[in-house]
C-alpha positions in Angstrom: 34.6 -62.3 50.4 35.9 -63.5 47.0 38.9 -61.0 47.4 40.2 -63.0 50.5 39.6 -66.1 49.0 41.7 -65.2 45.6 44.6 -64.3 47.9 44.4 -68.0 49.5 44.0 -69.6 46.1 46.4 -67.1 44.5 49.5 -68.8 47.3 47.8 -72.3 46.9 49.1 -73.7 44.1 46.6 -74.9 40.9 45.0 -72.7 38.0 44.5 -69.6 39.7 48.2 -69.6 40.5 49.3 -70.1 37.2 47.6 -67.7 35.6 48.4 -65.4 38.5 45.6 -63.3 38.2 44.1 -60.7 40.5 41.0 -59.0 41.0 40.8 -55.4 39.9 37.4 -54.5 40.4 34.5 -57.0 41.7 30.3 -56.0 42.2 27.6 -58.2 42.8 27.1 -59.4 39.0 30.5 -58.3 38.0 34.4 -59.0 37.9 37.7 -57.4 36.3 40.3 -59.6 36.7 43.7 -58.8 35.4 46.6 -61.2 34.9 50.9 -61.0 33.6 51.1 -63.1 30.8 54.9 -64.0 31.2 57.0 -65.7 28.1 58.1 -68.3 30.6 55.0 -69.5 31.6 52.3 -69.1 29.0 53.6 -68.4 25.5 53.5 -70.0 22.3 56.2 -69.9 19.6 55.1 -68.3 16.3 56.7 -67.0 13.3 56.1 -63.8 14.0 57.6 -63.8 17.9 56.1 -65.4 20.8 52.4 -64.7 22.1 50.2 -66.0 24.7 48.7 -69.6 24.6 45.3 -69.6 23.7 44.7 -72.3 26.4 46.2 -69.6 29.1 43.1 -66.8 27.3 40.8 -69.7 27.9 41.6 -70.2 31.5 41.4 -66.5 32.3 37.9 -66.6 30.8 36.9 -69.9 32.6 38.3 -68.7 35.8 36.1 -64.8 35.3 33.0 -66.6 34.2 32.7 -68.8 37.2 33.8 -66.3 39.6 31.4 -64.0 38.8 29.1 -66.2 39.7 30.5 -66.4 42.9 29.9 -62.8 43.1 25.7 -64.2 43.6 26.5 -67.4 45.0 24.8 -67.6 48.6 27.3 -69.0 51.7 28.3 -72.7 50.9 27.6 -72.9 47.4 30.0 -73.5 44.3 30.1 -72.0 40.9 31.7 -73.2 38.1 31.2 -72.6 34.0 29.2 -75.0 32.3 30.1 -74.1 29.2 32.9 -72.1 27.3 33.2 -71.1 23.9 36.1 -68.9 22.9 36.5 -67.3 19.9 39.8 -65.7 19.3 39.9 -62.7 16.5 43.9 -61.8 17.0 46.8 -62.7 19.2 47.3 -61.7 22.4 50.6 -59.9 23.1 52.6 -61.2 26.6 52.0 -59.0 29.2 48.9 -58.0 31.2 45.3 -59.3 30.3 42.2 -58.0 31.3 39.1 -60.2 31.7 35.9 -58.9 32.3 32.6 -60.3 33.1 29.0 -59.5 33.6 25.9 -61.9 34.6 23.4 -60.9 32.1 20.4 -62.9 33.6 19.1 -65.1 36.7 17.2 -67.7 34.7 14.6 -69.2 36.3 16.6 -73.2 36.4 19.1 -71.4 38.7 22.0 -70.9 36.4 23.3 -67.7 35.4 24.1 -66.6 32.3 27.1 -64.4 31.6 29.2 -62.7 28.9 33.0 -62.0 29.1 35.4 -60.7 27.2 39.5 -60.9 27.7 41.6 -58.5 25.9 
């Protein structure tokens, strides 16, 4: 189900279609999703040569976290990330990104907690 509805987001315009990204692998519980970080669209000027906005790593992490919730999500309902905290250890060379994500737990108040990683 969340394959057909990342191709209709993918054409609709918004976040999903900026980032351009596209499932690789997807499990009840988990998501790879991969996405071309182009110079055009989501660099940043450095000393050292252009490399990808840190907003456009964010996004790619939002966007895994709350779809892998989806992955769980009965018919009807919406996921979304509560929270996001991203801690960047190096630059991230233009090209393709990988983010992955795994829920770790089904807490008993209902929301999932997950860990992810792009890189």
């Amino acid at each position: 189900m969340l394959q057909k509805e990342y191709e209709q987001w993918a054409v609709a315009g918004g976040m999903i279609a900026n980032i351009g990204s596209r499932i690789v692998e997807v499990g009840p519980g988990t998501l790879v999703l991969a996405a071309n970080m182009t110079l055009e669209d989501h660099s940043f000027p450095t000393g050292r040569g252009p490399i990808v906005h840190g907003g456009a790593i964010a996004t790619l992490a939002d966007e895994a976290l709350a779809s892998v919730a989806f992955t769980l999500a009965v018919e009807g309902e919406t996921t979304t990330t509560s929270g996001l905290q991203v801690d960047y250890y190096r630059p991230a060379a233009l090209g393709r990104l990988v983010a992955r994500a795994v829920v770790r737990q089904d807490a008993p108040s209902g929301l999932l907690s997950h860990d992810g990683r792009a890189g």
